[in-house]
N, C-alpha and C positions, 0 to 999 in steps of 0.2 A: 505611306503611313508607317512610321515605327513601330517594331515590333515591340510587345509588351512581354517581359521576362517576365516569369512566375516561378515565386519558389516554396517547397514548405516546408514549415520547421515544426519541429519536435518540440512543444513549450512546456518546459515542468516546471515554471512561473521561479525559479529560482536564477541569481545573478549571470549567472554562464547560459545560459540559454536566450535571457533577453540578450544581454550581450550581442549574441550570435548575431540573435534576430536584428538589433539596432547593424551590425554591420555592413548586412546583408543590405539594410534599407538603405542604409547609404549609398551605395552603389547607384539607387534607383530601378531597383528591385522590388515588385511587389511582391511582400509574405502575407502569408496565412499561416494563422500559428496551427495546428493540431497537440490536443492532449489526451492522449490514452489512460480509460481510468479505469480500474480493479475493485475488488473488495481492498486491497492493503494502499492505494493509493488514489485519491479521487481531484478534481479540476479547479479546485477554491483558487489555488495559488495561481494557476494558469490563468485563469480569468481574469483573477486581478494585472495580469501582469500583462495581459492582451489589452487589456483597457489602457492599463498605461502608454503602451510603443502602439496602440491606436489601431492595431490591424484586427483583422476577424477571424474568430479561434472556432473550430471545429472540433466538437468533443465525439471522441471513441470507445464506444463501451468495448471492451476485449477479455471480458468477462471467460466467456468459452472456451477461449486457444489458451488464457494465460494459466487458467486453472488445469488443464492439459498438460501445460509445459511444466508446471512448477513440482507437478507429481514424480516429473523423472526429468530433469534437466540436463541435459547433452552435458553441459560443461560444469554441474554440479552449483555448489551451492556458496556462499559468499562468507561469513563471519557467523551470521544467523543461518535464517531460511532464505536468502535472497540470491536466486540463481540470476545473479546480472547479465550476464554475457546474453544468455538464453531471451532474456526479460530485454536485452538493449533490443536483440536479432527482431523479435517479434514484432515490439514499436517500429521498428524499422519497415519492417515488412507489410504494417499495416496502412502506416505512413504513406509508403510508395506506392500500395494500391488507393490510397487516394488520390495522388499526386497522377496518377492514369485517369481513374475519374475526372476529374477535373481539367487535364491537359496541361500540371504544369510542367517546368524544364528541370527541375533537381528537388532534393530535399539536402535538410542541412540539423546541424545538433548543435547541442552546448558542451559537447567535450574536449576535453582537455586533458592531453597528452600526459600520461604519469600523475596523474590527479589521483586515483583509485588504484591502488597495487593488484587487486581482482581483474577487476572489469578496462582499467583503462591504459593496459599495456597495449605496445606496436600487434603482438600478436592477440590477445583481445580484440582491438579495434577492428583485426582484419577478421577474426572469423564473426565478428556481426554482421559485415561487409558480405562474405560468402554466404552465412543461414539468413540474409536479409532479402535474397533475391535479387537485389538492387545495387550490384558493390560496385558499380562504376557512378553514378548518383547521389552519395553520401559525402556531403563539404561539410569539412567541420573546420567553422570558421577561426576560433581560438587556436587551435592549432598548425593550422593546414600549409604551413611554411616548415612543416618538420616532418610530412607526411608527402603520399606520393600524389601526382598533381595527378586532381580527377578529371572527369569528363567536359562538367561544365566551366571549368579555368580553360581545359585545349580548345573548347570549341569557341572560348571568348566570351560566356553569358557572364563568368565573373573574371574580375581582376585580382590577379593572383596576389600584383603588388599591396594592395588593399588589406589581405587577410595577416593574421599574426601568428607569431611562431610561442607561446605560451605555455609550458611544458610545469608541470612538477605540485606540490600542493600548496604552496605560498599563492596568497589572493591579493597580494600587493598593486599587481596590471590589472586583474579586474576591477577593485577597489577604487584605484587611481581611472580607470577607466566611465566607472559610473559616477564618478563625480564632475569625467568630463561631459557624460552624455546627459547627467543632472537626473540619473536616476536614484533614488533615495529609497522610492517605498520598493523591497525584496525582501526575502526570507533569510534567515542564517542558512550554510549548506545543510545541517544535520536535521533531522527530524519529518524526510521526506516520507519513506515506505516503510510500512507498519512490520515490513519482512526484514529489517534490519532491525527490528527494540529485540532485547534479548528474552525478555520477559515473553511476549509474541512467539516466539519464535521456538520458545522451549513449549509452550502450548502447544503450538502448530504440530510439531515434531513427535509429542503423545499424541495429538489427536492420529496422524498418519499410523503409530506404533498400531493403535487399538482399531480403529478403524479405514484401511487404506484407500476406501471411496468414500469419506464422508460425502454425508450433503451439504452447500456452500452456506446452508444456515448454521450450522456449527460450526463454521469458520467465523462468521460475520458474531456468534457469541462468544469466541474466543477474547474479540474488544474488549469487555467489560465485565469487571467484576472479579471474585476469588473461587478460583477453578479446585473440585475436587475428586479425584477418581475414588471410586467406594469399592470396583471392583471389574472389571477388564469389561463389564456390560453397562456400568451403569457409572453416570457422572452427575455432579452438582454445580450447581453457579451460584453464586450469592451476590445478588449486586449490596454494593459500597456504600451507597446514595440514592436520592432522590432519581437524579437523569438517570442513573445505571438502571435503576428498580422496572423504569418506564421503556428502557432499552430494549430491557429482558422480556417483559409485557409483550412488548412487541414481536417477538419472535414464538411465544406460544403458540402449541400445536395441541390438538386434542388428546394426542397419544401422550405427553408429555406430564410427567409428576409434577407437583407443584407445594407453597410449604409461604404461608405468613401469617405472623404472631398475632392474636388479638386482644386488639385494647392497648396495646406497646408500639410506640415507634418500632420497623423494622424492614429487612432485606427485602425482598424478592429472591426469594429458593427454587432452582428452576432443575428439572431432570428430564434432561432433553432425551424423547424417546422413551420414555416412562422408569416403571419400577418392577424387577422383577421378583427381588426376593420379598416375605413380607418383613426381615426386620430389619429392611434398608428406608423402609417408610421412616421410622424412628430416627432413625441415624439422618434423614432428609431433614425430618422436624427437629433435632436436636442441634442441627447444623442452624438453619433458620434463629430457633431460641438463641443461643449461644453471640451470634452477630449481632442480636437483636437491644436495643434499650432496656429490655425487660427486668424488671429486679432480679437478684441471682438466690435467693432467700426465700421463695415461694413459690407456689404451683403456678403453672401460666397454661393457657389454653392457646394450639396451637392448629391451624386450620391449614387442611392437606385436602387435594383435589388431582381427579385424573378424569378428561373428559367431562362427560357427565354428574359423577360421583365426586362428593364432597362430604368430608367426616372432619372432627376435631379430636387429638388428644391432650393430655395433660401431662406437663412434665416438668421438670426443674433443669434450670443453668448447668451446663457442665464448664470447665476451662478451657478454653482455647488450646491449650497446649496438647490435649487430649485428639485435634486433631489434625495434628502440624504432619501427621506421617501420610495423611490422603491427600493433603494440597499439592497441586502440580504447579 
């Protein structure tokens, strides 16, 4: 009976990766896609993309290691906050303990040679290869005709002739390529992980300033809304909208200040971790008003809560401008 080859891929649902994967299965190779997901990156794209090239994707929560690794990253940090090198090794590594699990023969990626000046130089590639556990294991198919020939090409599970030598950030061979494998529905490259938006990332990088172990719920309120520090203990959120308001609902904690206008359309004012001065309450409620629909020309009654306790004050509009110097 024939042996059945097994391989698993890295699916971050974007063109270079199916790619890969569509390669691989050519050969007649069975894939299973795996996608490893974060607070800054989650599996929507993946899924859809496992649905299309029809294999079975395996989601990995990496929640634990990754927020470990990103507090002090070996190889530091990307344009934003995105320690790539660090963040490739880890997938990699969690990758091939699945790939033991399960008893397949290799894993493989969507990388591409000179694609990323950070992450996806010859010397990049290789120390994922080394902090991956795995550096004999890793085909990266797009590439792998400009790279050193792995495990699974010598021992014969892939054909070397097969793979492609792809190098640089022109997506002309991918492009041209998914039109031959009549893939249509992918993503644009940009807009994968929330540690590359610069706006994210300048957040991320005060929250580390003022508190070096946040809790992962103040990361995950980072997403949404306009961020304000009052004072190296106390911070504000304001959601934008509707979703944002509901966002922020959702992450309350009993310890935490809180701040919406009554009788006016308005924000969600949220002070994760409460309030310690009392004339930061004001400045909470004044931040709320301020955001808020409420006339700028009249008293408005504004309703603040911590825990159990809940009081209203009365106050008037101030300008926006007034507090342009707290927003982070």
């Amino acid at each position: 009976m024939e042996r059945i080859i097994k391989a698993v891929g890295l699916l971050s649902g974007g063109l270079d990766s199916m790619l890969a994967a569509r390669i691989i299965l050519d050969q007649g190779i069975q894939v299973l896609g795996v996608s490893l997901v974060t607070p800054f990156f989650g599996p929507e794209k993946a899924k859809r993309a496992a649905d299309h090239l029809k294999i079975p994707l395996e989601i990995l929560d990496i929640t634990r290691d990754h927020w470990r690794m990103l507090k002090s990253p070996r190889y530091g940090y990307g344009s934003g906050m995105n320690p790539c090198i660090d963040c490739h090794a880890l997938m990699v590594r969690q990758a091939g303990d699945y790939l033991k699990e399960i008893k397949a023969d290799f894993l493989f990626t969507g990388e591409v040679l000179g694609q990323r000046p950070f992450s996806q130089t010859k010397p990049s590639l290789r120390a994922v290869e080394k902090e991956s556990g795995h550096p004999d294991l890793i085909l990266r198919p797009l590439s792998a005709l400009l790279l050193k020939e792995t495990k699974p090409e010598q021992e014969g599970l892939v054909d070397r002739s097969l793979l492609l030598d792809i190098r640089g950030r022109s997506r002309k061979r991918q492009i041209a390529l998914a039109e031959r494998y009549g893939l249509s529905d992918y993503p644009t490259p940009a807009g994968g992980c929330l540690l590359t938006d610069p706006i994210f990332s300048i957040r991320l990088k005060e929250l580390f300033f003022q508190s070096p172990d946040p809790p992962l719920r103040e990361v995950e309120l980072l997403k949404a809304g306009r961020h304000f520090r009052l004072n190296s203990k106390t911070k504000v959120i304001i959601g934008r909208n509707k979703k944002e308001n509901e966002f922020i609902e959702k992450w309350v904690e009993p310890e935490d200040g809180w701040a919406r206008v009554v009788g006016h359309p308005g924000p969600m004012a949220l002070a994760p971790g409460g309030i310690e001065k009392p004339e930061d309450w004001e400045k909470l409620a004044q931040l709320c008003l301020t955001y808020s629909d409420a006339p700028g020309d009249q008293m408005v009654s504004v309703q603040l809560g911590q825990g159990d306790r809940e009081w209203q004050i009365n106050i008037t509009k101030e300008r926006k401008e007034i507090f342009r110097e707290w927003m982070i």
